[in-house]
Structure formats: C-alpha cells, structure tokens
PLY file of the C-alpha trace (Angstrom):
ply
format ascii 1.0
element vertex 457
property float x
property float y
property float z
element edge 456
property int vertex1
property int vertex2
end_header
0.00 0.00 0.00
3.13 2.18 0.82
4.28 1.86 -1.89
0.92 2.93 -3.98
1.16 6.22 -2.36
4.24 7.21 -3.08
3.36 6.64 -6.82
0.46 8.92 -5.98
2.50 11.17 -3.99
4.59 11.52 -7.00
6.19 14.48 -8.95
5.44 12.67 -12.16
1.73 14.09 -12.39
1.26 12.34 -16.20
1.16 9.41 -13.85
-1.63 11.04 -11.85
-3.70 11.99 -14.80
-3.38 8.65 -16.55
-4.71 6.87 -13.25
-7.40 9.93 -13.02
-8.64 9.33 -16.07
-8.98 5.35 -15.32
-10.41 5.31 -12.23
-13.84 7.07 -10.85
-12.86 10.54 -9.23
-14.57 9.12 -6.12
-12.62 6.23 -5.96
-8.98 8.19 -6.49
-9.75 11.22 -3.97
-10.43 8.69 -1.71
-7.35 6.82 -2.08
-5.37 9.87 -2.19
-6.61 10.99 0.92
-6.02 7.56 2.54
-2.49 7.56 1.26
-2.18 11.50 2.50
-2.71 9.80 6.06
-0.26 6.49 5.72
2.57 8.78 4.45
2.24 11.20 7.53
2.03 7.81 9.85
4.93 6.47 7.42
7.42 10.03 7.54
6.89 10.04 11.33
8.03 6.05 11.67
11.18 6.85 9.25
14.25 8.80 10.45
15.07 10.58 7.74
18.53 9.86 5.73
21.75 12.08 5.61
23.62 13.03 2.79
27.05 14.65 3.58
30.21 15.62 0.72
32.53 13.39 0.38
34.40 14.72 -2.81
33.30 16.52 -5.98
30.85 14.76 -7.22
30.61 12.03 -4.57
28.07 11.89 -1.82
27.65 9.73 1.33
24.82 8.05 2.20
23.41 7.23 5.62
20.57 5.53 6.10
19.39 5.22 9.71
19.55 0.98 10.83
22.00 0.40 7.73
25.43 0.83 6.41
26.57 4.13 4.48
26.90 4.48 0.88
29.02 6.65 -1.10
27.44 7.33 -4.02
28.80 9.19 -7.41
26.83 11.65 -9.24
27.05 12.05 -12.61
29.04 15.49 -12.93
26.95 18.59 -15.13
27.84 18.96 -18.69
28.04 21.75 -21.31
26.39 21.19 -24.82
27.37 22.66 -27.52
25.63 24.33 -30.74
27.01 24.80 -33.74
25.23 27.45 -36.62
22.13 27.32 -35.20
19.85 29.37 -37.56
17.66 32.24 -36.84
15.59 34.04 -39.25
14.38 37.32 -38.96
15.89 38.42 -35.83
14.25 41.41 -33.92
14.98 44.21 -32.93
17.17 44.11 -29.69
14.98 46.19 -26.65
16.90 46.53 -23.88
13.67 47.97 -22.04
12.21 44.53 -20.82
12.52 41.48 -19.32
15.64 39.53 -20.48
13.63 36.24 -21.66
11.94 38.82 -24.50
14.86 41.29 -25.16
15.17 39.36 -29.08
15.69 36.15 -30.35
15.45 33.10 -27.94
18.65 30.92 -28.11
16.41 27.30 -27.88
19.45 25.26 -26.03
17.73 27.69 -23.35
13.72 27.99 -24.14
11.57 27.28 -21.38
8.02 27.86 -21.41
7.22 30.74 -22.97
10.70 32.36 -21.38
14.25 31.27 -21.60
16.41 30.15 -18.15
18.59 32.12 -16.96
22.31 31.17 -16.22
22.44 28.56 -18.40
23.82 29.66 -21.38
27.94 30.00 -21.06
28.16 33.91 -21.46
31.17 33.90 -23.29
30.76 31.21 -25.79
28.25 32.93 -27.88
29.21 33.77 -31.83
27.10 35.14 -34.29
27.58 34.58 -37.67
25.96 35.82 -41.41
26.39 32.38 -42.63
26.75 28.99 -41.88
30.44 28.46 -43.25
32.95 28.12 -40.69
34.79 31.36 -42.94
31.41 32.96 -42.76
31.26 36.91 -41.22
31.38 37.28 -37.76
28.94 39.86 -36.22
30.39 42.35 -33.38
28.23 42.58 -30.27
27.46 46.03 -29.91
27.39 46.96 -33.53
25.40 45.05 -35.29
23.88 42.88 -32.55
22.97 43.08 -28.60
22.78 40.42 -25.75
21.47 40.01 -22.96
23.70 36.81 -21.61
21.87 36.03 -19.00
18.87 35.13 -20.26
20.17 33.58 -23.65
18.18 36.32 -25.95
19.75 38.87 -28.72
18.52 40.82 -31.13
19.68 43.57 -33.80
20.84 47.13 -33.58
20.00 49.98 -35.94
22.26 50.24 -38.50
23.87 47.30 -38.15
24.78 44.81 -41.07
22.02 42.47 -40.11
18.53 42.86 -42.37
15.43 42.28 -41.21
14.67 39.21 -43.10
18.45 37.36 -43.04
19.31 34.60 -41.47
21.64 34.48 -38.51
23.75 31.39 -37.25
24.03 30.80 -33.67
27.12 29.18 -32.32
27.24 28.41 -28.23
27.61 26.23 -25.67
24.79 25.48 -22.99
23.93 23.51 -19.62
20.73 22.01 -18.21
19.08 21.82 -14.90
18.84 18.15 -13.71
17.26 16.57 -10.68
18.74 12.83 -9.79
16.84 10.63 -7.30
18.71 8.70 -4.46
17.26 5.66 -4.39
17.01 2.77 -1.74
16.65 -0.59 -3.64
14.81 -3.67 -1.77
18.26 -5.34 -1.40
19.94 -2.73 0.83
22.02 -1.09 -2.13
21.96 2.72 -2.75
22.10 4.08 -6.02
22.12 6.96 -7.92
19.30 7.63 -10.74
19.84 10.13 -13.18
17.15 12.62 -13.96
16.16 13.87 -17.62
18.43 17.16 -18.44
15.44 20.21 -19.10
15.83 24.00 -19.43
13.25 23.56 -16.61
11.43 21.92 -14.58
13.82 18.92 -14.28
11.73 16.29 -13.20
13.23 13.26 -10.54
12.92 9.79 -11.64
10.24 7.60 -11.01
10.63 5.53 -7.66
9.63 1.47 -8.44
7.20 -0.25 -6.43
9.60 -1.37 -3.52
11.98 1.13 -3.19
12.34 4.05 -0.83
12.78 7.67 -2.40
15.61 8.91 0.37
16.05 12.09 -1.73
17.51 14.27 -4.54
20.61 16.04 -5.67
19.78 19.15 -7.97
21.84 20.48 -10.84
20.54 23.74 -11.53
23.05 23.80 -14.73
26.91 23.96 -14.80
28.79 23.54 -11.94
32.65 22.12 -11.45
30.97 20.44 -8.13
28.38 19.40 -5.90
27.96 22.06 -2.65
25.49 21.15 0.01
22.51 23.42 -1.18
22.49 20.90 -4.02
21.21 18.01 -1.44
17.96 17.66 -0.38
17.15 14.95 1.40
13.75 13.88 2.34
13.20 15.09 5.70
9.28 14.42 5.34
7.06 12.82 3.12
4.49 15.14 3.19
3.24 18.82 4.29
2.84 18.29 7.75
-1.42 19.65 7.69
-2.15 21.08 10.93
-5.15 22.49 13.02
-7.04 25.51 11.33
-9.27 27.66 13.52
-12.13 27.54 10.87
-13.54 31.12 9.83
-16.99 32.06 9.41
-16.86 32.47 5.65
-15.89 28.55 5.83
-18.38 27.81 8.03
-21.31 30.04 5.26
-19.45 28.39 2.44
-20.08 24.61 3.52
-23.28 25.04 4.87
-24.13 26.25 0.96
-22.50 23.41 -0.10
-23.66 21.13 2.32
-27.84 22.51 1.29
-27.52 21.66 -2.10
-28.19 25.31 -3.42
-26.16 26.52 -5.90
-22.52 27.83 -5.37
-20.64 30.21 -7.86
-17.28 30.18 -7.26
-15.17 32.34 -9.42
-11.05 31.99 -9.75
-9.77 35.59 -9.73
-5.82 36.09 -10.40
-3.41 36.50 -13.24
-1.31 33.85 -15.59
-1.15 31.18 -12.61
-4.80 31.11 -12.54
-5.47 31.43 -16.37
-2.84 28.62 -16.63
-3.28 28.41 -20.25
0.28 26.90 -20.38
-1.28 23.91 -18.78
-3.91 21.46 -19.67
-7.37 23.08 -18.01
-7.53 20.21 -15.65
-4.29 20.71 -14.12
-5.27 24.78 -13.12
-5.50 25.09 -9.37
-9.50 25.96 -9.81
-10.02 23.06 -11.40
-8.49 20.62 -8.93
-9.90 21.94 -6.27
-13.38 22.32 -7.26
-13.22 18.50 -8.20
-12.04 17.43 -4.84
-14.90 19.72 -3.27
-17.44 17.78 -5.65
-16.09 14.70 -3.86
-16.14 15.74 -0.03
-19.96 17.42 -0.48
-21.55 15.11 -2.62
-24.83 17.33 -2.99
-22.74 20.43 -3.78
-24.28 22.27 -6.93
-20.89 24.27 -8.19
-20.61 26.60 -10.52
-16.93 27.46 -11.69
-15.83 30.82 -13.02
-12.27 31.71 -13.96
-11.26 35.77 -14.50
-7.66 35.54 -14.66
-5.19 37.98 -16.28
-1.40 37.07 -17.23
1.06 39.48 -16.15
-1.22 41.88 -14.55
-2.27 42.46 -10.82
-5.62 44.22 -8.67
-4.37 47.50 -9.32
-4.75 46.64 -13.32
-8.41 45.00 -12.83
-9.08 48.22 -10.74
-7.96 50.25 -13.08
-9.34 48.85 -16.37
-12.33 51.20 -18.34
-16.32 49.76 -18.81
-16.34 47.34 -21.56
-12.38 45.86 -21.11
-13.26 42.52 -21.14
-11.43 42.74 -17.52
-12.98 45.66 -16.04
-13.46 44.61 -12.46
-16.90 45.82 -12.14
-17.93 43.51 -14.95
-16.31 40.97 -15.04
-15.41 40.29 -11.18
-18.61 41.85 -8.99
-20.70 41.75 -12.15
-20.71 37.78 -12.07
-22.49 37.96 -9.02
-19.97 35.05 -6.95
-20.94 33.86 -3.96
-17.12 33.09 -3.61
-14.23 34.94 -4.58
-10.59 32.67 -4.48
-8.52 35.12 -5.67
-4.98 34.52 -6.74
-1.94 37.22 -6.99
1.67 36.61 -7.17
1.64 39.49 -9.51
1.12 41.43 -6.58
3.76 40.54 -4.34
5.18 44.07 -4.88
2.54 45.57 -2.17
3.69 46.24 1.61
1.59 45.24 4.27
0.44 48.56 4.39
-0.22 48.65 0.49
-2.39 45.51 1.15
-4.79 46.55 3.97
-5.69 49.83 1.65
-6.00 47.51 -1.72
-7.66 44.80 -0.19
-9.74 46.60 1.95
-11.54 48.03 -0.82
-11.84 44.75 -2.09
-13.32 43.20 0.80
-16.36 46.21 0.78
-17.22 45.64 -2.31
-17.29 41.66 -2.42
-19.58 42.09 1.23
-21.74 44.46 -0.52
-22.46 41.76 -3.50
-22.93 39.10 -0.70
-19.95 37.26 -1.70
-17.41 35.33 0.55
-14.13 35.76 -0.18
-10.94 32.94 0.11
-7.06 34.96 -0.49
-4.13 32.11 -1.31
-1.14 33.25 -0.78
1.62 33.18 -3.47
3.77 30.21 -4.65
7.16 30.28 -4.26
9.15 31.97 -7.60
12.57 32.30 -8.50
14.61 32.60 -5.72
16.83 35.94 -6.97
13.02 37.82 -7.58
12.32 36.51 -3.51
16.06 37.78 -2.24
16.68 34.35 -1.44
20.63 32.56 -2.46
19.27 29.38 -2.36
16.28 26.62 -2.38
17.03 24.31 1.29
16.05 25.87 4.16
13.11 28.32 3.32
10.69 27.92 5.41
9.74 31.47 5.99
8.71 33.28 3.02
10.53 36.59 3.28
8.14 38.59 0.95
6.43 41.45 2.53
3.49 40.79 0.90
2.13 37.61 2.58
2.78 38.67 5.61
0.58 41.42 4.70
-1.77 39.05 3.31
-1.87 36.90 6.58
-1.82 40.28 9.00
-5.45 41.48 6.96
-6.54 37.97 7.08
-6.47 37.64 10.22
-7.69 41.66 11.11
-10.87 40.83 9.17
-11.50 37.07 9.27
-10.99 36.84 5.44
-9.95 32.94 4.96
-6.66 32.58 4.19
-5.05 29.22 2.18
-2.02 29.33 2.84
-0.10 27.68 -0.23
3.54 29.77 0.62
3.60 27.73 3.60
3.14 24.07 1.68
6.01 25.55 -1.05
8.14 26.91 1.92
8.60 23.49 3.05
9.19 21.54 -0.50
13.08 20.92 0.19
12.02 18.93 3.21
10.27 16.82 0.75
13.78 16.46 -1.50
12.37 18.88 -4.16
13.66 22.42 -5.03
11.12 24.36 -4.92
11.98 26.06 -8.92
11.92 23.08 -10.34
7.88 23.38 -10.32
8.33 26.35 -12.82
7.74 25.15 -16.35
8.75 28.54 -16.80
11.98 28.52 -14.60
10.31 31.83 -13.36
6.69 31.50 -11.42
4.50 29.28 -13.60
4.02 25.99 -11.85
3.63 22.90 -13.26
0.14 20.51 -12.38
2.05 19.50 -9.01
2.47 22.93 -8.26
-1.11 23.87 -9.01
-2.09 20.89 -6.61
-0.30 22.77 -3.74
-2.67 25.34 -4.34
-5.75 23.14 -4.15
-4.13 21.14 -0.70
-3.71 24.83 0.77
-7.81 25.48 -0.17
-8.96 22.08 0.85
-7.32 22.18 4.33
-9.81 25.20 4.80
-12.55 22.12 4.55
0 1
1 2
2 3
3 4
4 5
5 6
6 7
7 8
8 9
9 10
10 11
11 12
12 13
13 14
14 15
15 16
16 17
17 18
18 19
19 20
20 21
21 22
22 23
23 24
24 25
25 26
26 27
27 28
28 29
29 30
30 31
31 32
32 33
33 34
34 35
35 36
36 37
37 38
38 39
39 40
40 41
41 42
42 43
43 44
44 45
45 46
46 47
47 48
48 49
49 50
50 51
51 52
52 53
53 54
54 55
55 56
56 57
57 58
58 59
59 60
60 61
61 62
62 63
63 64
64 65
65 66
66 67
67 68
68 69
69 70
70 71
71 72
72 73
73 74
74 75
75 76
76 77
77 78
78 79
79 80
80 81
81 82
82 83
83 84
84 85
85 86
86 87
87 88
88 89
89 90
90 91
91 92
92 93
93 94
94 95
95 96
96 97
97 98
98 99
99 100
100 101
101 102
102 103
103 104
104 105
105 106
106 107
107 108
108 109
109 110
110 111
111 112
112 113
113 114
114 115
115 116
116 117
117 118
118 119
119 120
120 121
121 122
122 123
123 124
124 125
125 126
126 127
127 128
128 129
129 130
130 131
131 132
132 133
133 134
134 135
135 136
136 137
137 138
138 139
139 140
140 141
141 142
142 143
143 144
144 145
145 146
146 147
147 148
148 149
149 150
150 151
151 152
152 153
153 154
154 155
155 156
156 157
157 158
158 159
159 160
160 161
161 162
162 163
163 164
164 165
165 166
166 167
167 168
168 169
169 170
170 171
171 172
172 173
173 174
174 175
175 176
176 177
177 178
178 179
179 180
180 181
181 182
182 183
183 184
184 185
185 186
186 187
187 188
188 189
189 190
190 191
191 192
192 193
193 194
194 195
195 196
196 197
197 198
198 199
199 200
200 201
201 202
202 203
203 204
204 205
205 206
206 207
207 208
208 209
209 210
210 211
211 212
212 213
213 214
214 215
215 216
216 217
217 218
218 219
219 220
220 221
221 222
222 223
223 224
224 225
225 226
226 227
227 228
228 229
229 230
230 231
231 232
232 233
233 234
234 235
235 236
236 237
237 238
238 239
239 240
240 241
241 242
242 243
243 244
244 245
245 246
246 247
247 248
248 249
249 250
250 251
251 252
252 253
253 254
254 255
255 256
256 257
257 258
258 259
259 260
260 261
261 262
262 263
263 264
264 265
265 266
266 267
267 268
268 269
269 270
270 271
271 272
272 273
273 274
274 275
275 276
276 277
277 278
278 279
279 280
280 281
281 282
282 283
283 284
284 285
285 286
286 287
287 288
288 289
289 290
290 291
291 292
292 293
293 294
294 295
295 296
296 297
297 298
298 299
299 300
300 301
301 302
302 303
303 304
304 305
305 306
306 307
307 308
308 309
309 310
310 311
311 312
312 313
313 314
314 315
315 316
316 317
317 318
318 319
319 320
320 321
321 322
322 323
323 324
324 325
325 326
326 327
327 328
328 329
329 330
330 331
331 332
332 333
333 334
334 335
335 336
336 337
337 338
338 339
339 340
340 341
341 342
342 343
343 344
344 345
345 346
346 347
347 348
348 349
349 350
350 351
351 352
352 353
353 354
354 355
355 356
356 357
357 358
358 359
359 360
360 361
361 362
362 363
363 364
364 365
365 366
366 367
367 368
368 369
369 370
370 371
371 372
372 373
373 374
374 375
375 376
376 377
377 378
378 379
379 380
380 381
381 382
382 383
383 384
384 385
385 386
386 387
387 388
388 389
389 390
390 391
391 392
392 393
393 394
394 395
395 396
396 397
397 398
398 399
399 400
400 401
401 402
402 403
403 404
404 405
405 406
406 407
407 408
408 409
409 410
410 411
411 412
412 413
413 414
414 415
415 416
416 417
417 418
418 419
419 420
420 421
421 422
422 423
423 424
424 425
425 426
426 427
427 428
428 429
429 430
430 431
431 432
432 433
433 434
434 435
435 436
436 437
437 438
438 439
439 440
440 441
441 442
442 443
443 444
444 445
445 446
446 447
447 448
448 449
449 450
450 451
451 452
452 453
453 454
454 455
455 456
C-alpha cells in the first residue's frame, strides 16, 4: 500500500492523470486521501537519511539501521551548438525582461521564457552564414545580448537585415534533478534525472523502493555544494489544526444545502494557466475534490484571470475591457471569490490593507465570501533568497501582509507559501515546479494550491 502512495504522492503528475482518467474521481480522492494519512504515519516512523560531501561529485549516504553508501553523481555537462539558424531576428529592446529582449537561443527555451544562467556567457558567436569562414557579427554593432537570459537581437544600422538569417554558435547547460534511491536489497544508487531547461523532473521511484532524496543540478557547476542536497526530511506537508472562519463555516453550509454555489477563480497567468492542460489549473483541482467531499454540492466554476497583470490593473481597467473589475469580477455575481496574486507581491503590508480593503467592501456588498491564497514560491533571486534548502519562511512582505489582513478581518486565508516553503524537506527544489523557470508551476504545483484550499474544509 506504501508503496501505492508514493506513486500517488509523486512528482510525475502524467502518472496522476493517466490513473485519473482510469479510475472514478470518487474512488482516487479517496485513495489519495487515505495515502495523504499512511505517508504522515509512514514520515513520522522513518528517520530521515543524511547526505554529507565526500568529494566533488561524490556523496555519502546514511541511512538510519544500515550501512553508508558513497554514491557518485554524474558530474553537469556543457552542450554545444554549432550554426544554429535564426531568421528574422528582432529588434534588440533593452527595455524589458531579459527572456523577451530578441531572439530566444532554444538550447535555453523554457516555457514561454528562456532560463537564466544557463547559457555559457562567453561562448556565444554570431555569424551571417553557416560556413565556418562565414562573417562574424560584433556585439554592440550590429547585434545586442542580454547573456543572462540567452536572448539577442539587432541594432539599428547594423549589417544584419530584417529578413536574413543568422547562425548561432554556443555552448549550454541544463538543470537536472537525480533521485537517491534505496533498492529492496539494501544497495543505494544513484538515478539520473532527464536534463530540461526547466522543470527537471526526478525519476520515477519502483514499487519497492524508498525515495531517500535528490541532488539538484541547476546547470553547470565544477561540483556538488550542500545546497544541491535535499534529502527527504518528510514525506508530506505536515497539515495542521485551522481555527475555521466564518466564511468557511457560510461556504459549507451552501455546499452542504444543495443550493447553488458560484465560485469564481480571480488572479493573473497562474490562474489562467493556459500553459497547462485546463484540468491541471488550481481551480479546477480543487473544485473537483470539493465535488467529492460534499456530494450534494451544486458548483458553478468561473475563472477571470489575467497574465502578467495584478488588482491595481483590474481596478484600473475602463467599462467594456473585457477585464474591467466591475464587470467581469462583482458583475458575475460570486458567492465566492478565491482570488490569486503573485503578480502582486510588490505591495507592503500597508499597500495591502488599503488595496484589499476596498476589495473586501465591495465583495460584502455583493454578498460574496471571499478565500485569499497566498503566493507560490518563484525564482529565488526575484524573492532575495541565495538558495532553495532551508526556506521555510517566506521573506516577501506581501504575505505577511496578506496573513496580517486575514487575520484583522477574518478573510480565509489558504495558505499555499507555507506548503512551497517546506518543498526541500520533501527532497524537491522548490523552482523546479516552474515550467517557466520563473513562477508558472507545473500541475504538481497547481495541486499545492488546491491542498492549501482544501485544508480550509
């Protein structure tokens, strides 16, 4: 049994959907949520494993009751490119974000965005032809970069015409995330993870084995330091006691009656999630799970989701946008609001009573309850953090803003920083979610999102 809930437990959420789709939704919430409660029972029975340095690229082992491994990982590579060709290359702007600056380099292209640092800065040539004696193009004159990201584009006046074809030469790494594995025979090995721009994705764990942890690439290194370790330290977010607001309390008794509930998904690209297929969105995952616990629920799903915008956009939006707030938010008449905003993480506590003050007026003047989640974890460098273990707290101003008004004006809170805050204790870096390698998560992500609004039931 064990080991069926650590396949559902899993990373590898094509897994999930396949079983989804062959089983009655009934049948798998229930067996998820059985399996929720073994693994707790399960991560509390296990000590957890230690993984020290013991050279480069080797690690030790320890597993609690058994002898210590050494084990090698396989050491990051470059790749290299040779006259890749571009056609049409824009227009170099220097006045956004580095992923869109020009041309994408696609040794680098993640969803809809490139990676940063994983293109080697200086190994990029540009040439006017694909022959080895073929013009080189000067950076700065007829071309700009941006390195980081893995983008370039043209200059005015330069040599380059807006319809030739460019040749890309350069060399490359990938993000990788390896799985330490405990095999039924005692051994300890290490299995090697598929190479992605992002969103490296662990190895599957076989029916008998123990998942002790992972060891994350996050492109070229010479060697392994210890933030690249994560051992699993629990198998699970540990769920614990929620004083239960009244806008729970009105929301289940609707659900519980049998009367129709509108709920309506407010937020920006995470909750349009049109990267991802519409069952994997946050909304949509947990609306099926509440179909499951209330059997006699009538629910009505909305989404009014925005990429790349935040409140202060919806706010500020004329009549007629086909995301004026008025319209399109109070307009729908909800009887619950879950609204979603990493694109306003900017906002100080302050910034958030004000905002969301307003917000909560005019949502209690429509008769509407209203659910905040908190934000997912992004890219550590856009959260000030230097690294992925050890991040519990979320250091953003904005969710403890979030959880200060909350808690001022018993708003219900789902808190899904907390669940992502605690991912390394589960052996996964919390960035490799992004498909993006910025802040879209992947279905697994989204499901963090759904656990955070389902402990509120």
């Amino acid at each position: 049994m064990l080991s069926v809930c650590h396949f559902l437990n899993s990373r590898t959420t094509d897994s999930l959907r396949r079983l989804g789709r062959q089983a009655s939704t009934a049948l798998y919430r229930s067996a998820e949520a059985a399996c929720a409660l073994l693994l707790l029972s399960a991560a509390m029975a296990q000590e957890p494993s230690k993984f020290e340095l013991k050279g480069d690229w080797d690690v030790r082992v320890t597993v609690p009751g058994r002898d210590s491994h050494v084990v090698r990982v396989t050491p990051a590579v470059m790749i290299s490119v040779s006259t890749e060709k571009y056609t049409a290359v824009p227009m170099f702007n220097p006045k956004v974000g580095g992923w869109v600056k020009g041309a994408q380099l696609r040794g680098v292209k993640a969803q809809e965005t490139t990676s940063a640092h994983l293109l080697d800065e200086a190994s990029l040539v540009l040439r006017a032809g694909p022959e080895p004696d073929a013009a080189v193009l000067v950076k700065g004159k007829d071309y700009e970069a941006d390195l980081v990201w893995g983008t370039f584009g043209r200059l005015e006046g330069s040599s380059i015409k807006a319809d030739q074809d460019v040749y890309a030469s350069y060399r490359y790494s990938l993000m990788r995330l390896d799985a330490v594995v405990l095999s039924p025979d005692g051994s300890v090995t290490v299995r090697q993870g598929e190479p992605r721009a992002a969103a490296p994705a662990a190895p599957a764990v076989r029916a008998g084995e123990r998942n002790l942890g992972s060891v994350y690439i996050p492109g070229f290194i010479t060697k392994l330091e210890g933030d690249h370790l994560f051992p699993v330290l629990e198998l699970a977010y540990p769920e614990r006691k929620l004083v239960r607001s009244a806008t729970i309390a009105r929301v289940i008794e609707r659900l519980n009656s049998g009367r129709p509930v509108r709920i309506l998904a407010w937020g920006d690209s995470v909750t349009d999630g049109a990267y991802l297929p519409r069952a994997d969105h946050w909304q949509e995952q947990f609306v099926a799970r509440l179909r499951v616990q209330f059997p006699k629920a009538q629910i009505e799903l909305l989404t009014q989701a925005w990429g790349g915008r935040n409140t202060s956009t919806y706010l500020k939006e004329p009549p007629g946008s086909v995301h004026n707030y008025k319209e399109t938010v109070l307009g729908v008449k909800p009887d619950v609001v879950i609204s979603e905003f990493v694109n306003d993480a900017g906002l100080k506590p302050e910034q958030v009573e004000e905002r969301y003050s307003k917000l909560l007026a005019d949502f209690k003047e429509i008769g509407a309850d209203w659910i905040i989640l908190t934000p997912h974890y992004v890219r550590p460098d856009w959260m000030a953090l230097t690294r992925e273990r050890e991040v519990d707290e979320d250091p953003r101003p904005y969710v403890a803003g979030l959880r200060q008004f909350a808690a001022k004006h018993d708003v219900a809170l789902a808190d899904a920083s907390l669940r992502y805050g605690r991912l390394w204790r589960q052996g996964v870096p919390y960035n490799t979610l992004m498909v993006n390698a910025i802040n879209h998560p992947n279905a697994f992500g989204m499901r963090l999102f759904a656990d955070a609004l389902m402990a509120l039931f």
